[in-house]
Residue frames relative to the residue before (quaternion, step in Angstrom):
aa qw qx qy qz dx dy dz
X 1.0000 0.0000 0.0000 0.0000 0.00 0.00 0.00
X 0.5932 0.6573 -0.2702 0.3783 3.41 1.22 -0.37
X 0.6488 0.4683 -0.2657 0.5377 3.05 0.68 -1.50
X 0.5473 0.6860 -0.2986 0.3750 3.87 0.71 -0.89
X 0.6896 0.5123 -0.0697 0.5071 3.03 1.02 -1.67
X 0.6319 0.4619 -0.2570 0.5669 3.78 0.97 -1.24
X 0.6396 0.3652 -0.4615 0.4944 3.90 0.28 -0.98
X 0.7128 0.5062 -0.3755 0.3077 4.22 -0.21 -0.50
X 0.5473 0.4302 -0.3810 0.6084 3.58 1.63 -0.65
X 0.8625 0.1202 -0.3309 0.3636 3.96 0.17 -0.08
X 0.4453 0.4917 -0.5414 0.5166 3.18 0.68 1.00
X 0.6361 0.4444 -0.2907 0.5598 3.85 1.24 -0.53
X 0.6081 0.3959 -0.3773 0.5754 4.07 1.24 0.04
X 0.4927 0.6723 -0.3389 0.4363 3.74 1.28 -1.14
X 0.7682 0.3887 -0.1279 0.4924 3.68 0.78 -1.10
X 0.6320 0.4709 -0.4266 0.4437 3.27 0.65 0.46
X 0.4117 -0.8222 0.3511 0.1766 3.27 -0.51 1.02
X 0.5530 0.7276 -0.1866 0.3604 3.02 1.82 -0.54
X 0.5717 0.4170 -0.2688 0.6535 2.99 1.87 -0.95
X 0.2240 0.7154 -0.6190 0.2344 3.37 -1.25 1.68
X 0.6083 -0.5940 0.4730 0.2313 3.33 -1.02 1.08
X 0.4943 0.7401 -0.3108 0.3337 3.60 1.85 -0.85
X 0.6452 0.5967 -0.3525 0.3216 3.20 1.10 -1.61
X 0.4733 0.7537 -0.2596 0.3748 3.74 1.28 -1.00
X 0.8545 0.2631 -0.1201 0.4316 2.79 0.48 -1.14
X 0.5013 0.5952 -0.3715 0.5064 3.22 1.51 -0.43
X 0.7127 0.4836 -0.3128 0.4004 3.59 0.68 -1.09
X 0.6448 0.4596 -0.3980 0.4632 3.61 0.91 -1.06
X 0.6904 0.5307 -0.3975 0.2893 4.15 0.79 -0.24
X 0.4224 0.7553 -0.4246 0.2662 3.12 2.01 -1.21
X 0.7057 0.5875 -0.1660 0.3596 3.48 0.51 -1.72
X 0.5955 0.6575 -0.2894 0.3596 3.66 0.63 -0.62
X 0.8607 0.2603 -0.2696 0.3447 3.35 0.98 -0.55
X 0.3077 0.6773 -0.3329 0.5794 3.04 2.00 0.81
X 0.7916 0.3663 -0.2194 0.4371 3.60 0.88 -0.63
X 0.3823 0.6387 -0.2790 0.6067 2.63 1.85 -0.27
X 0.6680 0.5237 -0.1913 0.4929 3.49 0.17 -1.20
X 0.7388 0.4078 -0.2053 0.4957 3.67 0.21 -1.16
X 0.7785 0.4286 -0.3143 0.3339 3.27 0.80 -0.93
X 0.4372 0.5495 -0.4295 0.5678 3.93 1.57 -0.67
X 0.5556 0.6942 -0.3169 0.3302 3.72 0.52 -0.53
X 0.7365 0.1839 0.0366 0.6499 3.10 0.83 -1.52
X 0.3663 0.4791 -0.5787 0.5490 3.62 0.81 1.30
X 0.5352 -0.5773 0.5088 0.3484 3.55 0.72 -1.08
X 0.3757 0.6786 -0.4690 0.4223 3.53 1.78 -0.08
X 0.0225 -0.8303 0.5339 0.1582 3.74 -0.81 0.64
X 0.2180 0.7694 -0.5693 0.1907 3.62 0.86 1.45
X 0.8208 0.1282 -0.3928 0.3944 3.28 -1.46 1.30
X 0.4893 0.5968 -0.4734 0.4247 3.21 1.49 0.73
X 0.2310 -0.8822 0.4058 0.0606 3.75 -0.54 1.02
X 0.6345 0.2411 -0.2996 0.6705 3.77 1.17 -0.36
X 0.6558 -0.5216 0.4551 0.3011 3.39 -1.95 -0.29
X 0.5288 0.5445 -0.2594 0.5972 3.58 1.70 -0.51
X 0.7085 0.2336 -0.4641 0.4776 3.65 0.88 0.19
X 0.3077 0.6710 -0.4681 0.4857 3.96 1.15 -0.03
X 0.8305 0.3826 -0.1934 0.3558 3.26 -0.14 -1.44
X 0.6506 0.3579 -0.3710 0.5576 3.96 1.39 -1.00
X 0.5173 0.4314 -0.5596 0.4829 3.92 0.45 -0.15
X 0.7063 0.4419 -0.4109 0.3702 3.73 -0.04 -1.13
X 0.6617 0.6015 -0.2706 0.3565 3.64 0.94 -1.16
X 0.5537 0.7092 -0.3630 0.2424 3.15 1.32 -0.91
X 0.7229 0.5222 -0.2689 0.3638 3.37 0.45 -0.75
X 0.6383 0.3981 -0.2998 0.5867 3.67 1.50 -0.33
X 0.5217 0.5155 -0.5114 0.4478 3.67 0.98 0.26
X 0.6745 0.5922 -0.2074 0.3890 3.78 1.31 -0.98
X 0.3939 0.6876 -0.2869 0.5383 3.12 2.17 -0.11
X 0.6713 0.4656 -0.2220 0.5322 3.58 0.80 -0.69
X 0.6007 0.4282 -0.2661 0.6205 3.93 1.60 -0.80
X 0.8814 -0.2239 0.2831 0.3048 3.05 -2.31 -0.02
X 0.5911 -0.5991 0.4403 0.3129 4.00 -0.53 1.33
X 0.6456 0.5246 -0.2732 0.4831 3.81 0.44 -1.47
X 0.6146 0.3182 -0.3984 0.6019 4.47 0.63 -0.97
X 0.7039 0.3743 -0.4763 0.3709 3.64 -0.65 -0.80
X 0.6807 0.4216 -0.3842 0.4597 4.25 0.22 -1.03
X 0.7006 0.2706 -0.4655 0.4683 4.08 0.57 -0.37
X 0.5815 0.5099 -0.5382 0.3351 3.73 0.47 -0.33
X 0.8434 0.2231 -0.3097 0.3782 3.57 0.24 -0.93
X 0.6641 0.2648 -0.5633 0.4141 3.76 0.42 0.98
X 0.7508 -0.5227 0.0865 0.3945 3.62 0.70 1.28
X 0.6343 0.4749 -0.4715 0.3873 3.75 0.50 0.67
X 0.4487 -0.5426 0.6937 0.1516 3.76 -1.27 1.48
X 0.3703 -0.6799 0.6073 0.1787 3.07 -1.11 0.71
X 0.5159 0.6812 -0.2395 0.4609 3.28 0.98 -0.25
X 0.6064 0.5586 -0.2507 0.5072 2.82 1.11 -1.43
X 0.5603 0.6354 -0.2232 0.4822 3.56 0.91 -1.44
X 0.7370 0.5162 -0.1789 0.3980 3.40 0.33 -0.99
X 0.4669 0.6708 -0.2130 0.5354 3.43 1.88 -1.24
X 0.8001 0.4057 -0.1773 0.4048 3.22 0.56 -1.88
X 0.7315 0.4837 -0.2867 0.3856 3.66 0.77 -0.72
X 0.4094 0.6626 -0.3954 0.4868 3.49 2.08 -0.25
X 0.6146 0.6290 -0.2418 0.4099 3.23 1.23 -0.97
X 0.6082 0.4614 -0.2752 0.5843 3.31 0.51 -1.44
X 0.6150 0.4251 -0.4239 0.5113 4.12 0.24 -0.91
X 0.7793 0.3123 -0.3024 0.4513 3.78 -0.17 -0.43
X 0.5856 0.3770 -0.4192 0.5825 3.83 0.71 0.15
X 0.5020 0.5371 -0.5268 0.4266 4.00 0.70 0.08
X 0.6933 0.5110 -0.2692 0.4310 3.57 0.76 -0.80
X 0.8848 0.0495 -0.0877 0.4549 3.59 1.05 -0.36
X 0.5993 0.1952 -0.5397 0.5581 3.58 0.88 1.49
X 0.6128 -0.6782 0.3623 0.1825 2.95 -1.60 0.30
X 0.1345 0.6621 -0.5336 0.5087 3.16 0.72 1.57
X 0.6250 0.5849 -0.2593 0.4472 3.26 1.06 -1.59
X 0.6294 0.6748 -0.3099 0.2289 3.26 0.79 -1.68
X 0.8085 0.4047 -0.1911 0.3820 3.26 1.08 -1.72
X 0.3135 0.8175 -0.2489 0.4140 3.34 1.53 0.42
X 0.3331 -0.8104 0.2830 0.3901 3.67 0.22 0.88
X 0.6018 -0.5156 0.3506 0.4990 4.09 -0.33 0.81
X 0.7867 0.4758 -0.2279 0.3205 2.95 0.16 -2.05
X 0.7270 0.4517 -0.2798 0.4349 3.58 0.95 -0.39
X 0.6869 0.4535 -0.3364 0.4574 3.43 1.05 -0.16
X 0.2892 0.8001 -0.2977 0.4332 3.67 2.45 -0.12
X 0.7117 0.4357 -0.1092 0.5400 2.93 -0.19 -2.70
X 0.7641 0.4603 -0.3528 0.2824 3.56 -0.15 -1.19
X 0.6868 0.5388 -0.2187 0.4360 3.41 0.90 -1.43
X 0.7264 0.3509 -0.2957 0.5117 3.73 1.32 -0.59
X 0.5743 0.4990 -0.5052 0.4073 3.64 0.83 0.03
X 0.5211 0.6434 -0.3597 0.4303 3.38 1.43 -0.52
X 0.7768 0.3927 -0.1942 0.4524 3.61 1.08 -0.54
X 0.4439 0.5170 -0.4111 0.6056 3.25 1.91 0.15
X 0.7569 0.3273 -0.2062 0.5268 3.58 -0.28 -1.01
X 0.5188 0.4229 -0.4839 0.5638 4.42 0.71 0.33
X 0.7714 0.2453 -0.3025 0.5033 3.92 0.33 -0.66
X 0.4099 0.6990 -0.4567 0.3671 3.67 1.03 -0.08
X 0.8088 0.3795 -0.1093 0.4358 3.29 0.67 -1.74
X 0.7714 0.4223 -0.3206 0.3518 3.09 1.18 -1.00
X 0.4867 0.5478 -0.4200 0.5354 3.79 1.68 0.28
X 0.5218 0.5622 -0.4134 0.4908 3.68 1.07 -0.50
X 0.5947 0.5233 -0.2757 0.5444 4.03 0.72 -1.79
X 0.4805 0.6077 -0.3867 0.5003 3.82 0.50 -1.15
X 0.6574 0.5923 -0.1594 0.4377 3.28 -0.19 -1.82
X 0.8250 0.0325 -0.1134 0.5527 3.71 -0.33 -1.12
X 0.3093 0.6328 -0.5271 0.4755 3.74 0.48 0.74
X 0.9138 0.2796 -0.0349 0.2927 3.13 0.17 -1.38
X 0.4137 -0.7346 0.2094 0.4953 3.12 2.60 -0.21
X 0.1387 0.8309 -0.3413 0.4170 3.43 1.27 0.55
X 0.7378 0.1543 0.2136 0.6215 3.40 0.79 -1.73
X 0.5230 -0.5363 0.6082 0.2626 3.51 -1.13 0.91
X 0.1322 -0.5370 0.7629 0.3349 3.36 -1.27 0.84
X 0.5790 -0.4620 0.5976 0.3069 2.65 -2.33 -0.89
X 0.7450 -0.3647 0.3538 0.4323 3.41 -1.46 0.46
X 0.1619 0.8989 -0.3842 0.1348 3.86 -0.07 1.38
X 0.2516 0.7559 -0.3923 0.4597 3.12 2.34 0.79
X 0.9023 0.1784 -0.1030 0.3788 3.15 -1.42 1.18
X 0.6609 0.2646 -0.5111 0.4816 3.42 1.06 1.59
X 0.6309 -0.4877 0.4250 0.4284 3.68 -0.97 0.93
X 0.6525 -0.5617 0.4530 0.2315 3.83 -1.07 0.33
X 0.5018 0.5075 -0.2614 0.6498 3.30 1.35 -1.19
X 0.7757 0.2061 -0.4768 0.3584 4.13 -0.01 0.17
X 0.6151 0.5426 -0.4726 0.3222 3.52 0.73 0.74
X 0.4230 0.6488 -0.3779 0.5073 2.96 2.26 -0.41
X 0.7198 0.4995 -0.1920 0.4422 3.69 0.76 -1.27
X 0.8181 0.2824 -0.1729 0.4701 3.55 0.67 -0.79
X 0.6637 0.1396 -0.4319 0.5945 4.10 1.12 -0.31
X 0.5022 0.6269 -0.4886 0.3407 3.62 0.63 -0.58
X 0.6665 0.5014 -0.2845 0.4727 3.77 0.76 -1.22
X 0.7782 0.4190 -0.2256 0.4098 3.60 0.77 -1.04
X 0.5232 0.6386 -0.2270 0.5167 3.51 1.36 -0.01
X 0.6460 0.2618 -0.2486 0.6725 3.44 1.20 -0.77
X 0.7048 0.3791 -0.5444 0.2514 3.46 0.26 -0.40
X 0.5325 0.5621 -0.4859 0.4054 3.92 1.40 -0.51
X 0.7935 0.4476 -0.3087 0.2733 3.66 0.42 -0.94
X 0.5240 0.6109 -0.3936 0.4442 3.44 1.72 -0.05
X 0.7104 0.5208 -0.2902 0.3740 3.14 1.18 -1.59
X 0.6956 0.3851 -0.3742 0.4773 3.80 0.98 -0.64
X 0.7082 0.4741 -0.3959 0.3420 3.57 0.62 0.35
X 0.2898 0.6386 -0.4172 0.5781 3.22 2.17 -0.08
X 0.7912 0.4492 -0.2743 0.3114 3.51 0.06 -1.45
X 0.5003 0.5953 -0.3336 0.5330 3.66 1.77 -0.80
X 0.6292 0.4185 -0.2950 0.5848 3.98 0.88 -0.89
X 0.7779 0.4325 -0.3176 0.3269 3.32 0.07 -0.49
């Protein structure tokens, strides 16, 4: 009676469409054009920058990182954002869930992780909500084209909601 019982719960998960190895891959791309972004940045390219006072705090960035850890300041000035880095390994974290590298990876860790990822994705985006709506202080948000909040919270938003729905498929 069991086994009976077990084949209907995954034929009854099987039928959702929602559960999909896709989300993975969707999530591990979400990030890409943010690192991307960050990284033309720290070349010194100053696309989606729109006034001269943001030019100058992107350009500046890298002598503020002087004052931080030796290892951030040496990748910024031969062109890698840490951040950007960060972007990319979000990636690698959402391809754990759908090739099979992932597999050999302990579940429970790729679980916990994948749902804190959906706590702290509806955290921020009720927080963003929040200053949206004047609720919350924004931040200091003069002098980037609109399209880079589409690209950088927009990007980081889909990648949480893919990655906790990868973790639901998974």
């Amino acid at each position: 009676m069991s086994i009976t019982n077990e084949k209907d719960m995954k034929s009854d998960i099987a039928d959702k469409t929602y559960l999909s190895k896709r989300w993975g891959y969707v999530a591990a791309f979400a990030l890409l054009p943010y690192a991307i972004l960050k990284s033309l940045w720290a070349w010194g390219f100053t696309i989606g920058l729109t006034t001269e006072q943001a030019v100058q705090d992107v350009a500046g960035f890298g002598d503020t990182l002087k004052e931080g850890p030796a290892f951030l300041y040496t990748l910024y000035t031969v062109g890698i954002d840490f951040t950007a880095i960060l972007a990319i390994l979000a990636s690698l974290f959402a391809l754990a869930f759908v090739t099979s590298w992932g597999e050999k990876l302990p579940k429970w860790l790729l679980i916990i992780s994948g749902w804190s990822v959906g706590i702290v994705t509806v955290l921020i985006s009720f927080m963003t909500a929040l200053q949206f709506f004047g609720v919350l202080p924004k931040g200091y948000a003069e002098g980037l084209a609109v399209w880079v909040y589409v690209v950088t919270y927009g990007g980081l938003f889909l990648w949480g909601v893919t990655v906790f729905i990868a973790t639901l498929s998974f």
